[in-house]
VEXDO-702620 format. One line per 2 residues: number of its first residue (from 1); their letters; for each residue x, z, y of N, C-alpha, C, O. Coordinates in pm, whole numbers. Layout:
<sites>
NUM> a> X,Z,Y,X,Z,Y,X,Z,Y,X,Z,Y | ... $
</sites>
This chain:
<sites>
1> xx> -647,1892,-437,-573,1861,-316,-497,1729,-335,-471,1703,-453 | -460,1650,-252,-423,1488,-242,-304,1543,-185,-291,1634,-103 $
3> xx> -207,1461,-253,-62,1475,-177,-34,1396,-79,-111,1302,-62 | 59,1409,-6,92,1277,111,239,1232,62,325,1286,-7 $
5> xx> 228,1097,134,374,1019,138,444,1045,272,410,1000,381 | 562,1135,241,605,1158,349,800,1126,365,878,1192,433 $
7> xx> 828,1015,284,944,954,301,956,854,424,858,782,445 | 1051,845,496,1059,727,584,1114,586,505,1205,578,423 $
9> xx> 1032,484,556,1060,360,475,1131,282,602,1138,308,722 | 1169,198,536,1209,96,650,1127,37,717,1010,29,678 $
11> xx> 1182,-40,876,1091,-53,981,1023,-186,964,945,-226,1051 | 1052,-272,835,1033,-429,812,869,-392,727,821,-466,641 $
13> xx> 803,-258,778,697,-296,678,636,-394,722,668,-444,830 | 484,-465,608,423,-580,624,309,-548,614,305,-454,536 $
15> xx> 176,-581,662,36,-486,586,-22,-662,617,30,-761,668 | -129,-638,566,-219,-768,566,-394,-682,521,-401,-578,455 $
17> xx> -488,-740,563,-614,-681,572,-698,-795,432,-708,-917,445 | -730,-745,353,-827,-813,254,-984,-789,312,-1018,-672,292 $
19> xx> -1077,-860,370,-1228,-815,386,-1335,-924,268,-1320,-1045,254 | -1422,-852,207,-1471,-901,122,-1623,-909,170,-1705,-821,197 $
21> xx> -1627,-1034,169,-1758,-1129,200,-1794,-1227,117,-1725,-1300,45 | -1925,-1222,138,-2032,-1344,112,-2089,-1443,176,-2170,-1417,265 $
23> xx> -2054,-1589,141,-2059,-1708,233,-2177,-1812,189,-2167,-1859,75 | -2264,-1845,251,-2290,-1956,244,-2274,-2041,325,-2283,-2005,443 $
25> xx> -2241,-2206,292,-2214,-2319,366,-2299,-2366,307,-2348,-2325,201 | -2342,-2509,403,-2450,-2552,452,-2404,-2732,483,-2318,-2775,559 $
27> xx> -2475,-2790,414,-2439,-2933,469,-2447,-2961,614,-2434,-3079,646 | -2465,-2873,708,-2536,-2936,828,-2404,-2870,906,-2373,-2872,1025 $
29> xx> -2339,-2810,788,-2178,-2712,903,-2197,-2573,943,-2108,-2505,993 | -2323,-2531,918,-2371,-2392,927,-2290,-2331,807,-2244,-2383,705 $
31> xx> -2289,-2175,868,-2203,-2095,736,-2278,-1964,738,-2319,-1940,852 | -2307,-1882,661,-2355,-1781,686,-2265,-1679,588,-2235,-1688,469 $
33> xx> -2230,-1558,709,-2105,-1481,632,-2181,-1366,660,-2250,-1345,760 | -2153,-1265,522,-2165,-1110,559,-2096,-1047,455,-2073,-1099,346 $
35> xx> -2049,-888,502,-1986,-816,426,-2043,-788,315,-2155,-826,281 | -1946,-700,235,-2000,-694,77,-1956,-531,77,-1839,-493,78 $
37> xx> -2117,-413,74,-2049,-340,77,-1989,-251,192,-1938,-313,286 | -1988,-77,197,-1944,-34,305,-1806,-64,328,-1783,-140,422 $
39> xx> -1729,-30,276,-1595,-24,258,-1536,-191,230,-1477,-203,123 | -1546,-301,301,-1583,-433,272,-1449,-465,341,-1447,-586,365 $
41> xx> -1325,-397,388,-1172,-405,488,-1134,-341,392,-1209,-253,351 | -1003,-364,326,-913,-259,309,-723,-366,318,-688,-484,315 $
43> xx> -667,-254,326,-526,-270,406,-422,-308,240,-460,-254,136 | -325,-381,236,-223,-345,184,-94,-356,270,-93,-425,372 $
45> xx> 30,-280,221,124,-247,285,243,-325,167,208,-314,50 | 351,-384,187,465,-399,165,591,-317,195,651,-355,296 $
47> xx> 628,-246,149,723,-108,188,832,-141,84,832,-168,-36 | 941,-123,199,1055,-25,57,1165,70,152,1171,82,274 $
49> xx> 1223,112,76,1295,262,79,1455,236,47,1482,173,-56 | 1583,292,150,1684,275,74,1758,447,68,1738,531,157 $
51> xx> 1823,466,-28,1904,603,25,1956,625,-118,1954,540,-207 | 2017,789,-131,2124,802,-233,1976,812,-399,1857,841,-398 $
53> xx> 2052,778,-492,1983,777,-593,1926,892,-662,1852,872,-758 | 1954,1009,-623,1885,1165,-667,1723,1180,-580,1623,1232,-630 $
55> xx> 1729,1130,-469,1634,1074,-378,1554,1012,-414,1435,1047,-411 | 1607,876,-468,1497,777,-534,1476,785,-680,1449,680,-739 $
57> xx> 1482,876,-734,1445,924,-878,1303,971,-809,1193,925,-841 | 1324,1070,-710,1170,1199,-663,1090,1055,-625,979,1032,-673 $
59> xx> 1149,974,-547,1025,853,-499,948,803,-606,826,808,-621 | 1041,752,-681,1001,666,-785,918,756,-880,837,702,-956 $
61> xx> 928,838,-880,833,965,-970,710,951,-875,600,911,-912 | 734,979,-783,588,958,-702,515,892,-674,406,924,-627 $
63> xx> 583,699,-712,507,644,-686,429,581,-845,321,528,-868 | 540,618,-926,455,591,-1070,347,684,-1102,264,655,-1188 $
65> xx> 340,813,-1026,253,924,-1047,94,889,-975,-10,935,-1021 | 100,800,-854,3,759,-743,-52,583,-773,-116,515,-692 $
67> xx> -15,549,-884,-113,420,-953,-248,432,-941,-334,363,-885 | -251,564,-1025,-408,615,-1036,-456,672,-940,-564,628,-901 $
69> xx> -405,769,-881,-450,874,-781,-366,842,-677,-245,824,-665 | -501,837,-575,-450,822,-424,-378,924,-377,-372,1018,-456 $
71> xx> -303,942,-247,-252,1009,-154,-292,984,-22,-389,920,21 | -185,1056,48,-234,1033,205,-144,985,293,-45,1055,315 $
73> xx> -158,863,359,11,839,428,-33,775,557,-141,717,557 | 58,781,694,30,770,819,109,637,810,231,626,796 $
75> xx> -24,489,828,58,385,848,131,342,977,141,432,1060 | 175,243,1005,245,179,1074,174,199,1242,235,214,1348 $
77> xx> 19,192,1215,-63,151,1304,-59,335,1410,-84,353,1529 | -17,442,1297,-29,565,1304,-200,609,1269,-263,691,1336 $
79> xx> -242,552,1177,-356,575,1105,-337,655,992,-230,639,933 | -420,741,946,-382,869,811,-505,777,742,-604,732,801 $
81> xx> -484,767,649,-561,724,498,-519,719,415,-398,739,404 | -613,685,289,-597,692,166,-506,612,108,-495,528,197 $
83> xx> -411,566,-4,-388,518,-40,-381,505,-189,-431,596,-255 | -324,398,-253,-213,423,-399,-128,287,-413,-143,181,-353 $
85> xx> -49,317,-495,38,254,-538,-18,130,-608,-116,136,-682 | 62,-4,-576,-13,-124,-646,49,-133,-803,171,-144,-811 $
87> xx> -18,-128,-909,24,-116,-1026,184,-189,-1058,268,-121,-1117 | 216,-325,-1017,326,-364,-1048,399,-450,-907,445,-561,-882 $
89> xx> 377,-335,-845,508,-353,-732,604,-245,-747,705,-282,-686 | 619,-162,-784,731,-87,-802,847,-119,-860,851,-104,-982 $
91> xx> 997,-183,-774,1080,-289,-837,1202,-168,-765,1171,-94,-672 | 1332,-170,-827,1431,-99,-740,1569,-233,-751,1575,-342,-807 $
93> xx> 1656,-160,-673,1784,-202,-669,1887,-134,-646,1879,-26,-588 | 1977,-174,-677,2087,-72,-651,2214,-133,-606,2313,-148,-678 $
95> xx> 2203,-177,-447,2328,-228,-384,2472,-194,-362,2557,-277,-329 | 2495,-45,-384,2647,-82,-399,2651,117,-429,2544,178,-428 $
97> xx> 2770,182,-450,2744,304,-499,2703,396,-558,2731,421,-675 | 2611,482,-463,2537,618,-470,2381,551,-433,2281,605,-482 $
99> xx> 2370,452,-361,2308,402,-310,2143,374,-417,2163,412,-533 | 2020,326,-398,1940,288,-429,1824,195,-331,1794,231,-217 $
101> xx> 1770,84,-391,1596,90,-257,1533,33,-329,1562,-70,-389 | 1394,121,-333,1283,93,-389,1181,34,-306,1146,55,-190 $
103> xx> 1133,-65,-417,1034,-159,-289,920,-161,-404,916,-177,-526 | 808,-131,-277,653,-110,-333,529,-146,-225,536,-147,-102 $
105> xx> 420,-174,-304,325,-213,-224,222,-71,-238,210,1,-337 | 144,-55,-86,22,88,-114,-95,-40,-88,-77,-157,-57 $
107> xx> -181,13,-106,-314,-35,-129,-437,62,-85,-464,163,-150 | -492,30,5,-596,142,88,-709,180,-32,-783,96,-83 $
109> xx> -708,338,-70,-810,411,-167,-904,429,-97,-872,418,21 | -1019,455,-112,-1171,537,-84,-1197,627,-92,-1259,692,-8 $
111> xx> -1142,678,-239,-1155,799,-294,-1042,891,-321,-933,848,-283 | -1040,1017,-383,-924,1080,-428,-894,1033,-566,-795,1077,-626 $
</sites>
């Protein structure tokens, strides 16, 4: 069973679309493009999280736990897919108190 991400992040997320193709150009200005691959789109997300620090211990467990193994999280767009965690975006801070925010990038999975 695949777990889901079900914390609310802040509303400043960012996503950007990677599609992976094959080009040829052509002296004459012709280009010839095609995908690589079914799965030839995938999404990343820029996210982070603020709240009390007993909170962001469970996040931060979850998101060092989801490097390897995907989950399931409803993006921005309100789309459910796959995801995981990008190996070295997981950065925190700790602005004033009790306080914490963890900022991380997901990365669209295929698989479980």
């Amino acid at each position: 069973m695949t777990d889901s991400f079900n914390w609310r992040t802040r509303k400043t997320a960012q996503g950007s679309h990677n599609v992976s193709t094959l080009q040829a150009q052509f002296g004459d200005g012709y280009k010839q493009v095609s995908g690589i691959g079914i799965n030839n789109t995938a999404e990343t997300w820029d996210l982070d999280w603020t709240g009390k620090r007993a909170e962001a211990a469970t996040l931060r467990a979850f998101l060092l736990s989801h490097v390897v193994s995907s989950f399931w999280w409803t993006n921005p767009w309100g789309e459910k897919k796959l995801y995981r965690v990008k190996n070295d975006s997981v950065a925190v801070s700790f602005p004033a108190g009790d306080k914490a925010t963890l900022s991380f990038t997901f990365e669209q999975a295929f698989a479980p």
